[in-house]
DOPA-175561 format. One record per residue (C-alpha): residue in three letters; x, y, z. Coordinates in steps of 0.001 Angstrom, whole numbers. Example, Ala and Ser with C-alpha at 12.3 -4.5 7.8 and 13.67 -1.06 7.14 Angstrom:
ATOM res      px      py      pz
ATOM ALA   12300   -4500    7800
ATOM SER   13670   -1060    7140
***
This chain:
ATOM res      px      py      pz
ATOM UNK    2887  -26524   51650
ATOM UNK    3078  -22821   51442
ATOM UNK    5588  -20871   53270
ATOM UNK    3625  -18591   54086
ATOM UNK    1203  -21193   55974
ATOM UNK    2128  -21807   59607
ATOM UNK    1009  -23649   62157
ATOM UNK    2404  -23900   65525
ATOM UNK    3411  -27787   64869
ATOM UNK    5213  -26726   62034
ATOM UNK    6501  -23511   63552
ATOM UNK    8263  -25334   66710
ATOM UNK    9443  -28062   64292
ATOM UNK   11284  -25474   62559
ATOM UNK   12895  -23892   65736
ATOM UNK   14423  -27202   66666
ATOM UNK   16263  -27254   62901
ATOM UNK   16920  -23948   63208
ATOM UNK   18121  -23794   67233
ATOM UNK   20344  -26763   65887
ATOM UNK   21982  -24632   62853
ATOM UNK   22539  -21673   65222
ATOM UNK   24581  -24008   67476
ATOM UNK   27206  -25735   65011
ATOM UNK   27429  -22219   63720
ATOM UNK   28330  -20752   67302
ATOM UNK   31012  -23480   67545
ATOM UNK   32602  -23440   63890
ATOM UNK   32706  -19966   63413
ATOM UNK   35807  -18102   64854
ATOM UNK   35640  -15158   66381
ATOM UNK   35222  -12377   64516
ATOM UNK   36648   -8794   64225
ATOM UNK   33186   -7150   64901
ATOM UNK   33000   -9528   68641
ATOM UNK   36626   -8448   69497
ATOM UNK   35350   -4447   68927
ATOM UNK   32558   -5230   71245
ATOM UNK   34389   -7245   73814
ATOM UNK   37466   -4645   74106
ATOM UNK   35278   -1316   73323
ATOM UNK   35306    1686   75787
ATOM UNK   32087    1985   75808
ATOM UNK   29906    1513   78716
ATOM UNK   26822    -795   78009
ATOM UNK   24965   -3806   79215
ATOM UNK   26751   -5636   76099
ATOM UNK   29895   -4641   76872
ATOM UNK   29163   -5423   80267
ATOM UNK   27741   -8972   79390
ATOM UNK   30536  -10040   77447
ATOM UNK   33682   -9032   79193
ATOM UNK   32512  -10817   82390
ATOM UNK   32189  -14047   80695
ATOM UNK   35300  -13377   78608
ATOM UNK   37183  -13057   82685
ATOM UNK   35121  -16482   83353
ATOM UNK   37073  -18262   80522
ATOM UNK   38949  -16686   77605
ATOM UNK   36764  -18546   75081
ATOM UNK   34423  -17182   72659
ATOM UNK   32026  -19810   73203
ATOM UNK   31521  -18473   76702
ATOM UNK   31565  -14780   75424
ATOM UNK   28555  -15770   72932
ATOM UNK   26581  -18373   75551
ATOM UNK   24869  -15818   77244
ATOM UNK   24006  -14098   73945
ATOM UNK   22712  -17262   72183
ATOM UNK   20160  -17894   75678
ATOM UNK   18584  -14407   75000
ATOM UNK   18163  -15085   71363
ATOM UNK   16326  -17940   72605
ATOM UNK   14374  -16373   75224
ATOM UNK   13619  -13137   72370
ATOM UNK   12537  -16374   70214
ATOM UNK    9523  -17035   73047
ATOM UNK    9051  -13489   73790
ATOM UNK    8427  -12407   70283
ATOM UNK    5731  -15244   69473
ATOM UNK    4091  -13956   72688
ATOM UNK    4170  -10643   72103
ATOM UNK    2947  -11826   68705
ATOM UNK    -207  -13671   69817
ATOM UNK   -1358  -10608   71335
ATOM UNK   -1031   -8292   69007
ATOM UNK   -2337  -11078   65760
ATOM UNK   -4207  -13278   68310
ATOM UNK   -4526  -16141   65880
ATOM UNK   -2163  -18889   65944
ATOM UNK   -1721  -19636   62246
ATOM UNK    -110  -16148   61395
ATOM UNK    1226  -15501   64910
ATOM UNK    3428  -18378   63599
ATOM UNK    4089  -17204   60379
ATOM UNK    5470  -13667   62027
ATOM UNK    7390  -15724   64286
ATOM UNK    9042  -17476   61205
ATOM UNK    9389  -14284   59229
ATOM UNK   11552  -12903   62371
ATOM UNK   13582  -15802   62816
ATOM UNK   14478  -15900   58901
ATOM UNK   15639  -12618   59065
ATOM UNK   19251  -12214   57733
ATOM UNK   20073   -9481   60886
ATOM UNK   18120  -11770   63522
ATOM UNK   19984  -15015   62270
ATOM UNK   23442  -13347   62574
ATOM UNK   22893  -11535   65800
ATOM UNK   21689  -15065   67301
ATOM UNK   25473  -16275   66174
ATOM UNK   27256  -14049   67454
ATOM UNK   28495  -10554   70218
ATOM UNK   26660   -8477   69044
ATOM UNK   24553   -5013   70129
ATOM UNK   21258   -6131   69051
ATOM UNK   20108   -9024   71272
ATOM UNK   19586   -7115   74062
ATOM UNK   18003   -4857   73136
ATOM UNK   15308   -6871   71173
ATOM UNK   14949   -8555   74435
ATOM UNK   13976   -5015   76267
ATOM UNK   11956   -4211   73716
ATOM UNK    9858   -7459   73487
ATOM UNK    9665   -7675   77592
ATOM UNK    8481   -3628   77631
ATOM UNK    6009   -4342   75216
ATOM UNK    4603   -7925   76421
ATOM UNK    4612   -7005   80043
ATOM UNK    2668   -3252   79268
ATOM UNK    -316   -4966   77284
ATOM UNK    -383   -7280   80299
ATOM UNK    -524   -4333   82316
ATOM UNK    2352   -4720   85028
ATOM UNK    3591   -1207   86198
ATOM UNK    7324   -2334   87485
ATOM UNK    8878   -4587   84603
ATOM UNK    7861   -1858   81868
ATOM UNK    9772     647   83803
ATOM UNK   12683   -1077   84815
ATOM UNK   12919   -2263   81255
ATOM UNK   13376    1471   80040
ATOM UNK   15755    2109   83074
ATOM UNK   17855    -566   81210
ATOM UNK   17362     633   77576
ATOM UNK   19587    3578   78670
ATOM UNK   22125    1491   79131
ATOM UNK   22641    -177   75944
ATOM UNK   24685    2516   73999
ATOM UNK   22015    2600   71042
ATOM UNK   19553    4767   69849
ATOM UNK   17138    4239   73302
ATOM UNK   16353    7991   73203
ATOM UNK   14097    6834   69942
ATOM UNK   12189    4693   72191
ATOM UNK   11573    7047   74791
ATOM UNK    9960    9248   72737
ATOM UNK    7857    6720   71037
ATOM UNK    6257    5896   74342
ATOM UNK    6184    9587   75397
ATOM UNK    3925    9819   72455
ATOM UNK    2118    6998   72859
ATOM UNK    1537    7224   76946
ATOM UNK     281   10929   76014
ATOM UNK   -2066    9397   73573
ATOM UNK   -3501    6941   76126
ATOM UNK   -3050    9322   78838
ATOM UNK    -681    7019   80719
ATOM UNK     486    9801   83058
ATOM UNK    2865    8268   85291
ATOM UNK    4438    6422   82025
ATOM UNK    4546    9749   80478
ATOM UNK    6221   11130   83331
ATOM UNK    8690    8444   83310
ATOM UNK    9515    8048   79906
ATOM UNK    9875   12075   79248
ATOM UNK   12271   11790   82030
ATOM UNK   14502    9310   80551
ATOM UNK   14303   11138   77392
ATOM UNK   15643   14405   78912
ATOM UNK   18369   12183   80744
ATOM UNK   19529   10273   77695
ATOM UNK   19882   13275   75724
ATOM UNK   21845   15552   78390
ATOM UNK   24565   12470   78859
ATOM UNK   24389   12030   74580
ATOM UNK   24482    8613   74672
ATOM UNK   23543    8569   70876
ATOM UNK   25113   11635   69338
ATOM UNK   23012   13730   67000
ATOM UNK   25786   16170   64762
ATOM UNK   27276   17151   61499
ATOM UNK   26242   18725   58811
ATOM UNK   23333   17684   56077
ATOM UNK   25606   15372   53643
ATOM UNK   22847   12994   52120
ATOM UNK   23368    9836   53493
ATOM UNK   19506    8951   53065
ATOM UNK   20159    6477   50158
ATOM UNK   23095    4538   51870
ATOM UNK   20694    4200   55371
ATOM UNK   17707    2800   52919
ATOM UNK   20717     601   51141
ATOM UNK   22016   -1026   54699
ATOM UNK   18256   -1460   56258
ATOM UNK   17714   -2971   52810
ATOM UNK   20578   -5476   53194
ATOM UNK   19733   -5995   56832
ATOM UNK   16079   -6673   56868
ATOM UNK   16157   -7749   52848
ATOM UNK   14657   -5427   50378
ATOM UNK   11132   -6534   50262
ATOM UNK   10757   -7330   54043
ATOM UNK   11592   -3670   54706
ATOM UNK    9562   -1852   51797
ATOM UNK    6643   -4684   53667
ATOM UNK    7440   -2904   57116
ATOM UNK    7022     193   55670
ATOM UNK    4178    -656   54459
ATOM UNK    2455   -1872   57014
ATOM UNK    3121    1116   59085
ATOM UNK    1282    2940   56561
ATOM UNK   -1798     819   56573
ATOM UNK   -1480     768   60987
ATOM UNK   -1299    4617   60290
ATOM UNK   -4504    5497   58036
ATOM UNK   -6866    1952   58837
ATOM UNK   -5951     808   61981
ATOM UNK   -5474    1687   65864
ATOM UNK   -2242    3012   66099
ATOM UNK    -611     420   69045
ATOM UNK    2621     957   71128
ATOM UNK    4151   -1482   68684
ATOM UNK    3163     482   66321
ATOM UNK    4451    3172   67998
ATOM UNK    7981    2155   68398
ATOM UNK    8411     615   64987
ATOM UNK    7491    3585   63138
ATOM UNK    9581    6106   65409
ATOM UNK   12385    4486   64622
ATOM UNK   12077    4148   60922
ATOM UNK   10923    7984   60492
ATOM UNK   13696    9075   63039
ATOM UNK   16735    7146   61574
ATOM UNK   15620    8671   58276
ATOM UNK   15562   12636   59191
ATOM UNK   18490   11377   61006
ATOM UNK   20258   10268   57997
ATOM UNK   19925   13711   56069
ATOM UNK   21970   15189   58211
ATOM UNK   24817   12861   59448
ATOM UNK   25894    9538   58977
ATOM UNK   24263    7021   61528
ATOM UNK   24600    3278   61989
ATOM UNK   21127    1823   60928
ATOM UNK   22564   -1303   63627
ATOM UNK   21423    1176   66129
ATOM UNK   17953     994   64701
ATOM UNK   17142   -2434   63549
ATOM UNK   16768   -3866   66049
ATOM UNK   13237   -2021   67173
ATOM UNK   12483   -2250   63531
ATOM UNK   12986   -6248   62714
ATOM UNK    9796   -6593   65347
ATOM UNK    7885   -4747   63289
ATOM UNK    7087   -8761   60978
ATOM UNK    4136   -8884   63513
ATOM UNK    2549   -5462   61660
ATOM UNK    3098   -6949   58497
ATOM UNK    2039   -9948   59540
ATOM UNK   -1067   -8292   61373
ATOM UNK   -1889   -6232   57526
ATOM UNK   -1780   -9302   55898
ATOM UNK   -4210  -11499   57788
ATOM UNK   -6358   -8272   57902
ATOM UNK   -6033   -8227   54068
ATOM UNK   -6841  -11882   53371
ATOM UNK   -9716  -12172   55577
ATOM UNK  -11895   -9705   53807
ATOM UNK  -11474  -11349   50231
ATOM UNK  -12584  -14188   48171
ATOM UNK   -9967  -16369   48168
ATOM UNK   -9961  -15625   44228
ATOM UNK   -8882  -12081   45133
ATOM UNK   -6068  -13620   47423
ATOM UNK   -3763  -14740   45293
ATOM UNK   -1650  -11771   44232
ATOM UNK   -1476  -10888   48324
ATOM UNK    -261  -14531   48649
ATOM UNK    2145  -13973   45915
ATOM UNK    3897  -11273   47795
ATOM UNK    4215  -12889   51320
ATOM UNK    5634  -15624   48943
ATOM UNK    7961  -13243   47646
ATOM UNK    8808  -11544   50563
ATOM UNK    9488  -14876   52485
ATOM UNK   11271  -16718   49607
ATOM UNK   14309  -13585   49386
ATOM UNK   14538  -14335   53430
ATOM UNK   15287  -17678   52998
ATOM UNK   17492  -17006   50183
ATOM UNK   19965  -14616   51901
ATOM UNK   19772  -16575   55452
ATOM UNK   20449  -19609   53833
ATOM UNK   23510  -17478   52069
ATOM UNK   24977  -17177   55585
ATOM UNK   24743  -20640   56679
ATOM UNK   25826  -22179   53191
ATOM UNK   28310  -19459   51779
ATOM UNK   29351  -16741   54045
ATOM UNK   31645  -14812   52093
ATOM UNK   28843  -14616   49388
ATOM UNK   26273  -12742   51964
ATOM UNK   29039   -9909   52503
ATOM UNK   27633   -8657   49078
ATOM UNK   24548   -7420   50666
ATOM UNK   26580   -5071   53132
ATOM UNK   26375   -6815   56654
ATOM UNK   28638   -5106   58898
ATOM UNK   28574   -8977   60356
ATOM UNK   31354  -10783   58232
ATOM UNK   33331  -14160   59307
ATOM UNK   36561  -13423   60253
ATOM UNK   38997  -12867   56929
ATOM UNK   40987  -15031   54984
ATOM UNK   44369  -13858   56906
ATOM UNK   42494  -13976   60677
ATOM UNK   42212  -17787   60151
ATOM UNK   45888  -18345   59617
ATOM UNK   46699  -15709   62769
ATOM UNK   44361  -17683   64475
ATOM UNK   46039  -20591   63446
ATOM UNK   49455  -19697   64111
ATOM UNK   48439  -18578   67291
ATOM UNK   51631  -19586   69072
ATOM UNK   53716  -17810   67393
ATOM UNK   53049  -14914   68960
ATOM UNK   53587  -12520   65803
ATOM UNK   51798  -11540   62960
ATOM UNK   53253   -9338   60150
ATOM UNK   49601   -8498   59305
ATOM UNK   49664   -4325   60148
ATOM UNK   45961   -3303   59681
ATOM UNK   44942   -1311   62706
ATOM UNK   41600   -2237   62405
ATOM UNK   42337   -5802   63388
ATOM UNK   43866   -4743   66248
ATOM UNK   41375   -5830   68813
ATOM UNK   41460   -9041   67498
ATOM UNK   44879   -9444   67609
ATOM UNK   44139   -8805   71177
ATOM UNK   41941  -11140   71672
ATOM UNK   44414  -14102   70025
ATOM UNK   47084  -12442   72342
ATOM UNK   49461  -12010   68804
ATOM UNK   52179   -9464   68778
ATOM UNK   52907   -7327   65395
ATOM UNK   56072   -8208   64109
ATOM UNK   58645   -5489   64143
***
């Protein structure tokens, strides 16, 4: 059966295998350096927020990542939905679905603390609850967004553009206003001077997304842009790709801050694709077959990396690694209470086991 064939039958079969992964993973991996930066950061954010209350409910990192693991699950439902609206077939809203699930960035961040869950979630709910046209979800939901320490000022301005375009007026409003607010309190700062890093932000959305999905997103975003009704998803998606990139000539960013608006963007190439095959012969299908083939196969490939062979998947530059060879015998020795290990970049973790340095 092709992979790139999806019913829903198939589709929610897959989600139990792959809710059931996600779980032993959230058990038997320890907690990781990236987690113990989030939990003990100084920054003020609805992640932060989220996981040092549970960490005061109980000091285990199965609590800290609970509530993180029920929004990947509820981004899981959200995404199909927002999905069937946009596709409005089941067969490929599916197939999206899958394609977003596969996704070496989603399957990590549904593991572990991490800044993306959220906001996916936001960015899902704005967008499924505007094309159902409620008024008070969509802006409470960018209310929020201003509060999650990442790029939201990117998202603002995607739906000042787009609310101008539909002459949404009190969205407009709204949204313009947030943009003004997010940039006067810099809560993503924009500095430096032009150094290049262009290559090394197309090299880590590479890793993140895999190579083909992204050059398929970009793609797609293309064909949305010269065939098709530009939508709000379409919108979002491709103000975050062009912005990260001017952004990236000048200063350094972390494309984390940007992925997750971009990952959504499997329903466009998803969308592309079904417009694509339902205009040919299915003799003239094949090579457009071939690539969703392709494009799905090197997903699998580097998720299933992370759930068989961790260390191996650190090739491909995720900034989400399992904790090092030396953190397992810290956390191990645990009750000792002293580590000669100096690195001050493991110092939040050491925090988090409660180990002393050694003098």
């Amino acid at each position: 059966m092709s992979l790139c064939s999806f019913d829903k039958n198939r589709l929610n079969l897959f989600i139990i295998f792959y809710i059931a992964v996600i779980f032993i993973l959230l058990y038997t991996t320890p907690f990781t350096l990236p987690e113990a930066n989030i939990l003990y950061s100084n920054k003020s954010s609805l992640t932060n927020y989220l996981a040092t209350f549970f960490d005061n409910l109980n000091h285990n990192y199965i609590y800290i990542r609970a509530p993180f693991f029920i929004i990947s699950l509820i981004n899981i439902y959200l995404f199909y939905k927002v999905s069937n609206l946009y596709i409005k077939d089941d067969k490929f809203s599916s197939l999206a679905t899958f394609i977003y699930l596969i996704t070496p960035g989603v399957f990590v961040s549904n593991i572990l603390v991490n800044y993306a869950t959220i906001p996916i979630f936001l960015a899902l709910s704005f967008i499924y609850s505007y094309t159902l046209n409620q008024r008070v979800i969509p802006i409470l939901v960018l209310v929020l967004l201003l509060f999650t320490n990442i790029a939201s000022f990117v998202f603002y301005l995607a739906i000042v553009l787009y609310s101008y375009r539909k002459k949404d007026w009190i969205l407009f409003i709204v949204a313009i206003s947030l943009l003004i607010l997010s940039s006067a309190i810099e809560t993503y700062p924009i500095d430096g001077i032009p150094k290049g890093h262009l290559l090394q932000v197309l090299g880590v959305y590479g890793a993140t997304l895999s190579p083909f999905y992204f050059l398929a997103i970009l793609y797609a975003v293309y064909r949305v842009a010269i065939n098709k009704q530009k939508s709000l998803l379409w919108y979002i998606v491709s103000s975050f790709i062009i912005v990260s990139l001017i952004l990236s000539i000048r200063q350094k960013i972390k494309v984390t801050d940007f992925t997750p608006f971009v990952v959504i963007g499997s329903i466009l190439v998803v969308l592309v694709f079904k417009d694509v095959i339902s205009i040919r012969l299915k003799i003239f299908q094949k090579r457009y077959k071939i690539v969703c083939m392709t494009v799905v196969s090197v997903l699998l490939l580097e998720t299933s990396l992370v759930v068989l062979n961790y260390p191996l998947y650190k090739l491909f530059g995720s900034r989400y690694h399992i904790i090092d060879t030396s953190m397992y015998k810290i956390a191990e020795d645990a009750r000792k209470k002293c580590t000669k290990n100096r690195h001050k970049r493991y110092k939040n973790l050491y925090k988090y086991y409660s180990l002393e340095v050694c003098n």
